[in-house]
C-alpha positions in Angstrom: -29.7 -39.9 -33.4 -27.9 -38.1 -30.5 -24.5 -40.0 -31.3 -25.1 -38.4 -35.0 -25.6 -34.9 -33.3 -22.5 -35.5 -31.1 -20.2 -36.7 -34.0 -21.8 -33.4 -35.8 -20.8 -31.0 -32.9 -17.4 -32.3 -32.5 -17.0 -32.3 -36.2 -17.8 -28.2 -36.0 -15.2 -28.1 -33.3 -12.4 -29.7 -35.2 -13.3 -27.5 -38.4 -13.1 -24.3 -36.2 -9.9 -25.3 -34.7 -8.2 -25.7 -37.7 -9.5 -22.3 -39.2 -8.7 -20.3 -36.1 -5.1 -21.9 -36.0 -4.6 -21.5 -39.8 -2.6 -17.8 -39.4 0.5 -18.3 -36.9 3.1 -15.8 -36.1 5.4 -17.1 -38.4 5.1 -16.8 -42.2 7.5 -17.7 -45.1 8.3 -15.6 -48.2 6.6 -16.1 -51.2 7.2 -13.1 -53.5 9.6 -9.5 -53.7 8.0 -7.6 -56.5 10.8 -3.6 -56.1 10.3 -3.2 -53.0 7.5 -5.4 -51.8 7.8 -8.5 -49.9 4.9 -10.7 -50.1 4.5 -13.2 -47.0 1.9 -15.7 -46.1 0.6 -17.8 -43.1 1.5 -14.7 -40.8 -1.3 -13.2 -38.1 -1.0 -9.6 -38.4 -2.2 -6.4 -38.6 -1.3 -2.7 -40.6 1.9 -1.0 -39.0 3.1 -4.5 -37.0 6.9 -4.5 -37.1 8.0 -8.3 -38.2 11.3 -9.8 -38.4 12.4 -11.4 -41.9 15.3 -14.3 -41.4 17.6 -14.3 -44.0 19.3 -18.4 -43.7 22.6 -17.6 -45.4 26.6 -17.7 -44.7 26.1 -14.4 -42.4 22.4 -14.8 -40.9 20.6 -11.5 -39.9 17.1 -10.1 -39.4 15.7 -7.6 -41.5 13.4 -5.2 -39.6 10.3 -4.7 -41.8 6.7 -3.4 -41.7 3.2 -4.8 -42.1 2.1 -2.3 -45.0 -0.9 -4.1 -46.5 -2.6 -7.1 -47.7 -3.1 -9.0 -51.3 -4.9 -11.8 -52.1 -4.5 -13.6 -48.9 -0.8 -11.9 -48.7 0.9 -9.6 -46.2 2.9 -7.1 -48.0 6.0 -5.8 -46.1 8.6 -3.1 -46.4 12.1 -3.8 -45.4 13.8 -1.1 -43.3 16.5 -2.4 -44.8 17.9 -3.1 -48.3 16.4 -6.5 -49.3 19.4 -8.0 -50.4 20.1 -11.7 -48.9 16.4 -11.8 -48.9 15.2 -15.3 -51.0 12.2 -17.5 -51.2 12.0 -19.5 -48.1 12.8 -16.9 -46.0 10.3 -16.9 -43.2 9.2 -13.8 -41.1 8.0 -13.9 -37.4 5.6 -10.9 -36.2 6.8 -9.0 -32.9 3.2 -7.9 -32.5 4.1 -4.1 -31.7 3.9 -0.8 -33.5 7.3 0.8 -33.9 8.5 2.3 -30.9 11.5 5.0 -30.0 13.5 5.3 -26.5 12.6 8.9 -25.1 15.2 10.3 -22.9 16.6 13.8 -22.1 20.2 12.5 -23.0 18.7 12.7 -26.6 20.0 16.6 -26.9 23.2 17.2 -28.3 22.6 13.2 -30.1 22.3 12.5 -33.5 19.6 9.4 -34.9 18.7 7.6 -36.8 15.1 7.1 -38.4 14.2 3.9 -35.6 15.8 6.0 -33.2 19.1 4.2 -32.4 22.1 6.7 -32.2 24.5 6.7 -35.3 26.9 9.3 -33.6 29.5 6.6 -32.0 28.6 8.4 -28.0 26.9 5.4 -26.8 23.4 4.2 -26.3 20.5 5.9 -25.3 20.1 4.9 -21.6 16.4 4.8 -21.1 12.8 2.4 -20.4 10.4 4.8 -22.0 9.1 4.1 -25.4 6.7 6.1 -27.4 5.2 5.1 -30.4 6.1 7.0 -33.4 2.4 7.5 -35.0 1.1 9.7 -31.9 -2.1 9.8 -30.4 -4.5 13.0 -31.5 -4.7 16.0 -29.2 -8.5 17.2 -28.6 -8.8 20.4 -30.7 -11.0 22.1 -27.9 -8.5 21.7 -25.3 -5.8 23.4 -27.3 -5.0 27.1 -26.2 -5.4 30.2 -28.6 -1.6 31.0 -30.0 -1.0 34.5 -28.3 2.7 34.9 -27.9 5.5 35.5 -30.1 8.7 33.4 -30.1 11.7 35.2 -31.2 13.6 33.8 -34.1 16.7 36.1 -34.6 16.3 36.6 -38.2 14.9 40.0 -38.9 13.0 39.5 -42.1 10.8 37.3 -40.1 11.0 38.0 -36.4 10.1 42.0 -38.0 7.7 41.1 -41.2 6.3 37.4 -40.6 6.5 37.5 -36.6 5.3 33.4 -35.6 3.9 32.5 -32.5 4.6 29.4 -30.1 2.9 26.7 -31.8 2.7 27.7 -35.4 3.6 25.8 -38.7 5.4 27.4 -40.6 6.3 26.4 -44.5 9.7 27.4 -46.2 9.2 27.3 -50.0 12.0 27.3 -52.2 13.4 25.5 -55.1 16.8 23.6 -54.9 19.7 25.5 -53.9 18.4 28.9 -52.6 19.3 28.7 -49.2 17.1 26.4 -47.2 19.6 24.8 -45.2 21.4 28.0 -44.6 18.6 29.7 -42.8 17.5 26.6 -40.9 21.0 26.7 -39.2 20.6 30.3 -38.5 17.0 29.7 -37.1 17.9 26.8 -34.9 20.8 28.7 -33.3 19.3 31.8 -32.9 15.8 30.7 -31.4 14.6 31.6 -28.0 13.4 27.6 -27.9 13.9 24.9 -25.0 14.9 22.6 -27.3 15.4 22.2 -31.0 14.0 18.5 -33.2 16.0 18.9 -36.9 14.9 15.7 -39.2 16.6 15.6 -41.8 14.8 13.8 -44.8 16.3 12.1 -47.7 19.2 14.5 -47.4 22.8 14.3 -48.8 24.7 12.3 -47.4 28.0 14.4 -47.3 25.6 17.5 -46.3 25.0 16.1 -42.7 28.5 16.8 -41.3 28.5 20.4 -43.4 25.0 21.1 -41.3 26.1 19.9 -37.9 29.3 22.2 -38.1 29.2 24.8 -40.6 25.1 25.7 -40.0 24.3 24.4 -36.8 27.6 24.9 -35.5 28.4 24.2 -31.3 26.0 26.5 -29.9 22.7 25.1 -32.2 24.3 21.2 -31.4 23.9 21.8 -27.6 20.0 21.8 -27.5 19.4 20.2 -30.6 18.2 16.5 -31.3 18.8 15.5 -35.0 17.2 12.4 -36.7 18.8 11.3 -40.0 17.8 9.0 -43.2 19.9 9.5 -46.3 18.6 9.9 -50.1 20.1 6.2 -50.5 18.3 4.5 -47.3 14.7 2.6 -48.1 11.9 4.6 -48.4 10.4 3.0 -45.2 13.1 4.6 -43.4 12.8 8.7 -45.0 8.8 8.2 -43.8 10.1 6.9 -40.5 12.3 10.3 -39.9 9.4 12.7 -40.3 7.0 11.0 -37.7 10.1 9.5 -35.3 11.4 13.6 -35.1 7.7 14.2 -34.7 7.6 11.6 -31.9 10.7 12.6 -30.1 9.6 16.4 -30.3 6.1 15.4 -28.6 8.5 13.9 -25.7 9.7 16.7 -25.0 6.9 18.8 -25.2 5.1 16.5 -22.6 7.6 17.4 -20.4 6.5 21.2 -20.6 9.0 22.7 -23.1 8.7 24.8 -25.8 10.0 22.5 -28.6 11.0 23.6 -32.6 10.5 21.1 -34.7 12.2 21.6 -37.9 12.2 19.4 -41.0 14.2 19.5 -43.8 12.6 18.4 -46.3 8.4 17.5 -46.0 8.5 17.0 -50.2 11.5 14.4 -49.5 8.9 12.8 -47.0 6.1 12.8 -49.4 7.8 11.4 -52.7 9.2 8.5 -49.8 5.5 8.0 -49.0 4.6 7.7 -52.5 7.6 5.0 -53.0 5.3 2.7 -50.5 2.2 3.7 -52.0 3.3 3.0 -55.6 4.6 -0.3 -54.7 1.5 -1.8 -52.8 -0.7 -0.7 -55.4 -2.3 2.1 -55.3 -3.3 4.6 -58.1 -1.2 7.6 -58.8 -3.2 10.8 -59.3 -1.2 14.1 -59.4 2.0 13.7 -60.5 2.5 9.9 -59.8 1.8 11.0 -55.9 -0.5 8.5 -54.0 -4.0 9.1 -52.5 -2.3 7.7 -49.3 -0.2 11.5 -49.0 -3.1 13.5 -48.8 -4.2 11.8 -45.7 -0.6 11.2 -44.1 0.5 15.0 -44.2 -2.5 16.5 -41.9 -2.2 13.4 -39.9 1.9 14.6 -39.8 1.3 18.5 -39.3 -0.8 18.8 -36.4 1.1 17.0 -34.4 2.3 20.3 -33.8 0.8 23.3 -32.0 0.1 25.0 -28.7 -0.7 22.1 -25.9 -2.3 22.8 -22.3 1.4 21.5 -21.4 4.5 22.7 -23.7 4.4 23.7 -27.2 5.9 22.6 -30.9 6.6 25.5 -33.4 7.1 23.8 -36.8 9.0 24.5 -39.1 8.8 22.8 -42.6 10.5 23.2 -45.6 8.8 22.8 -49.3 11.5 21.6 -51.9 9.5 23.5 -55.0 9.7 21.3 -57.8 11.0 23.8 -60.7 10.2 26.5 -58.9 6.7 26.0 -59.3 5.4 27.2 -55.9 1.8 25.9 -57.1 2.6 21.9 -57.7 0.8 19.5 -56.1 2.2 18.7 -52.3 3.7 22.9 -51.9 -0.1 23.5 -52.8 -1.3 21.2 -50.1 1.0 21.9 -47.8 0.2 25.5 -47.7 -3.8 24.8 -47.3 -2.8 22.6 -44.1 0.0 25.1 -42.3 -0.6 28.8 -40.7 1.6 30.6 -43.2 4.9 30.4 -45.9 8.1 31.9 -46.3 8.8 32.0 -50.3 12.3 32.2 -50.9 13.3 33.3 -54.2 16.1 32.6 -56.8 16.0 35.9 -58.3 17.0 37.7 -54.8 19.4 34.9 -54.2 21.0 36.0 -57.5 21.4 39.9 -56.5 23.4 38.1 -53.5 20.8 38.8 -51.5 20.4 36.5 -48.1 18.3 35.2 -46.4 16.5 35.1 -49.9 13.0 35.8 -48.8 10.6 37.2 -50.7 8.4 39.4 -47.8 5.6 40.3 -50.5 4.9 36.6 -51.4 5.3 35.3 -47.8 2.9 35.8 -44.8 2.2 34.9 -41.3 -1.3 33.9 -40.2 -1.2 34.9 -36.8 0.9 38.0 -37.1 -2.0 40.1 -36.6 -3.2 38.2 -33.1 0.5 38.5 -31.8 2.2 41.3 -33.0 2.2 44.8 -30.9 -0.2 47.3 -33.0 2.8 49.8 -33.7 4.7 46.5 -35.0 2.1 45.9 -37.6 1.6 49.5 -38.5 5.2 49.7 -39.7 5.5 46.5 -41.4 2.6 47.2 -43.5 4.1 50.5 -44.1 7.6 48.7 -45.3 5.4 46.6 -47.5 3.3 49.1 -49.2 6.7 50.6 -50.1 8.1 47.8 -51.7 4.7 46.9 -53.2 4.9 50.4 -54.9 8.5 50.1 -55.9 8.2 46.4 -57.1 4.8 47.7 -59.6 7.2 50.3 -61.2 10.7 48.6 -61.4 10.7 48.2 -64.8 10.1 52.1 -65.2 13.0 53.0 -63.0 15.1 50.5 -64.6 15.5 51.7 -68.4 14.9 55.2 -66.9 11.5 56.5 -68.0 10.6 57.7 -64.5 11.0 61.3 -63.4 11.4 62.2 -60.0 8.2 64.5 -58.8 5.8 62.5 -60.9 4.3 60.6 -58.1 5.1 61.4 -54.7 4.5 58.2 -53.1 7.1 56.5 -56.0 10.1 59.1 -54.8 9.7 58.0 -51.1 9.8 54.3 -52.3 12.8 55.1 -54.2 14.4 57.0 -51.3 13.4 53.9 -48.4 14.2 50.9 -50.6 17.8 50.8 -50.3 17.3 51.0 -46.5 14.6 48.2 -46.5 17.1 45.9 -48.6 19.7 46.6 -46.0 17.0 46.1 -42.7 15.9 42.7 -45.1 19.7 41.1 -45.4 21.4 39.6 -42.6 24.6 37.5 -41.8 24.8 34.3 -40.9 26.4 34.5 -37.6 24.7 37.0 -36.7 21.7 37.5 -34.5 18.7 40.3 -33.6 16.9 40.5 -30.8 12.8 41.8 -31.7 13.7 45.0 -30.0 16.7 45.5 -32.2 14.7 44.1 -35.0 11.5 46.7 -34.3 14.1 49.8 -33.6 15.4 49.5 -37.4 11.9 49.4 -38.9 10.7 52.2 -37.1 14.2 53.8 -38.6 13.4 52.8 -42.0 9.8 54.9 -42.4 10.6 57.7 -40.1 
């Protein structure tokens, strides 16, 4: 009877052994459904980053990530095109998150979405790594927003004044002069440093930004991180958190960071890419459950910190120029105010195209100076009233003396159009900016 038992007990033993060694770090490919490759026989959890052997004439790794499981499958997304990629392949798990080297030599660099510089100056030198997904700041050891941070734009340093630490979202449809008035903010900016990600953009547009909106003086404290409309969607998800990441580096070191990102609709439809492909339901407008959780996750990253700050800046590529379509009306409901730009100002050669009725600032009202926000709400009655009876003045149906408060519209909103319009090379200091307002409704 006990030699039974003991055969029984070793028995167990052998039977547990074989189940606990049946996942390994190695796995071979079984599947590529788009952009999906299916492994199996791997350990390993969500977010690893695993290496896929390609066994060819020229072999390589292919960096991917461990983006879900299937039917006793690991799903992985290439950061890489999956070309070379065949059956047989087999993957090996590095068993760590996806990690960037911090450093300050990162200002003045441009890199790419995993961090590693594609602007032919030379490596990073550095042994810190952070992780790009962040770690979440306690809410109740965050300090109230109370001061202002200049932005050398008029329109908004005068009518949407932002504080350190706020989110701020720049709607506009395709070609109304986004990219134009992020080069003006990050040169003109009374910032430590400035974070540009640029998301699924152009890529002949990169070179144009660096030089003709950024231009030397915005370069010198700028860190810009780069994935191209034709790079894997793994890598245009990558560039919104690895900016994120590299901005939180900097704020850790006590500096008041501006995070700008160009564009967060780019981000989402990348998101939706990975979604899509590892199964899950489309809702709104083929966009994944999976983006409603990512973007507060994303956005408040940023804020005002015990130690340093990051002022974010976010720009809404509006899909037809519907300003209420899914992600812009999302993205609005997460962020502490919007700046509309419009294609009918942009027409009448107006720039910087912003529409100062349709846009607002949150926290204007905590940090502007109460003569400040007297005379902006002044400027903004005035073009309320003038806006409600354009179409009178227009085919001429209006005479003067009717209504008093119409004639002093009429007579201020040449001056306001003026005060609203601005150069691109050219910058205002608040004082400056608060001097011409009080000018404008005197």
């Amino acid at each position: 009877m006990k030699n039974m038992r003991s055969m029984l007990n070793q028995a167990k033993l052998r039977h547990s052994m074989k189940l606990n060694n049946f996942y390994t770090i190695l796995g071979k490919i079984e599947q590529i459904v788009g952009l999906t490759v299916e492994a199996s026989g791997m350990s390993c959890n969500i977010g690893d980053v695993c290496n896929i052997s390609v066994v060819g004439k020229k072999r390589k790794n292919i960096l991917s990530e461990v983006v879900g499981f299937k039917n006793n499958k690991v799903l992985l997304m290439p950061y890489e095109d999956i070309e070379g990629i065949g059956y047989g392949s087999f993957v090996s798990n590095t068993g760590q998150k996806l990690r960037v080297k911090m450093s300050e030599s990162l200002i003045g660099r441009t890199v790419d979405a995993l961090g590693n510089p594609i602007d032919g100056k030379g490596e990073i030198q550095s042994d810190l790594y952070y992780t790009i997904n962040g770690t979440p700041s306690n809410p109740m050891r965050r300090p109230p927003i109370r001061e202002s941070i200049e932005f050398g734009v008029k329109a908004i340093d005068g009518m949407l004044t932002i504080g350190k630490g706020q989110r701020m979202g720049i709607f506009a449809g395709s070609g109304v002069g986004k990219s134009t008035l992020m080069g003006m903010i990050a040169r003109n900016i009374k910032a430590d440093v400035n974070v540009i990600a640029l998301v699924g953009e152009r890529g002949r547009e990169l070179m144009e930004f660096i030089n003709k909106d950024l231009g030397p003086e915005g370069v010198k404290r700028s860190v810009l991180v780069v994935a191209t409309s034709d790079q894997p969607a793994m890598l245009r998800s990558k560039c919104a958190q690895t900016a994120t990441t590299i901005a939180e580096y900097f704020k850790d070191q006590g500096k008041d960071v501006l995070l700008m990102m160009d564009s967060l609709t780019r981000f989402c439809m990348a998101e939706r890419e990975i979604g899509l492909s590892v199964g899950e339901p489309p809702i709104a407008r083929g966009y994944t459950p999976s983006i409603y959780a990512s973007l507060p996750k994303l956005l408040e990253r940023c804020g005002n910190f015990e130690k340093g700050s990051i002022t974010g800046i976010f720009t809404v590529l509006v899909e037809g120029d519907d300003s209420n379509e899914p992600i812009s009306d999302t993205v609005r409901g997460i962020i502490d105010g919007h700046i509309m730009l419009s294609r009918k100002i942009a027409m009448k050669n107006h720039y910087p195209a912003i529409d100062v009725l349709a846009s607002i600032s949150r926290l204007m009202s905590e940090i502007a100076t109460p003569d400040q926000k007297k005379v902006a709400g002044q400027i903004r009655k005035i073009m309320s009233i003038y806006q409600e009876n354009q179409d009178l003045i227009s085919i001429g149906a209006y005479k003067a003396g009717s209504n008093q408060e119409l004639d002093y519209a009429i007579n201020r909103i040449d001056a306001i159009n003026k005060f609203l319009q601005q150069p691109v090379d050219k910058r205002y200091t608040m004082d400056e900016t608060i001097t011409n307002m009080l000018n404008i409704v005197k």
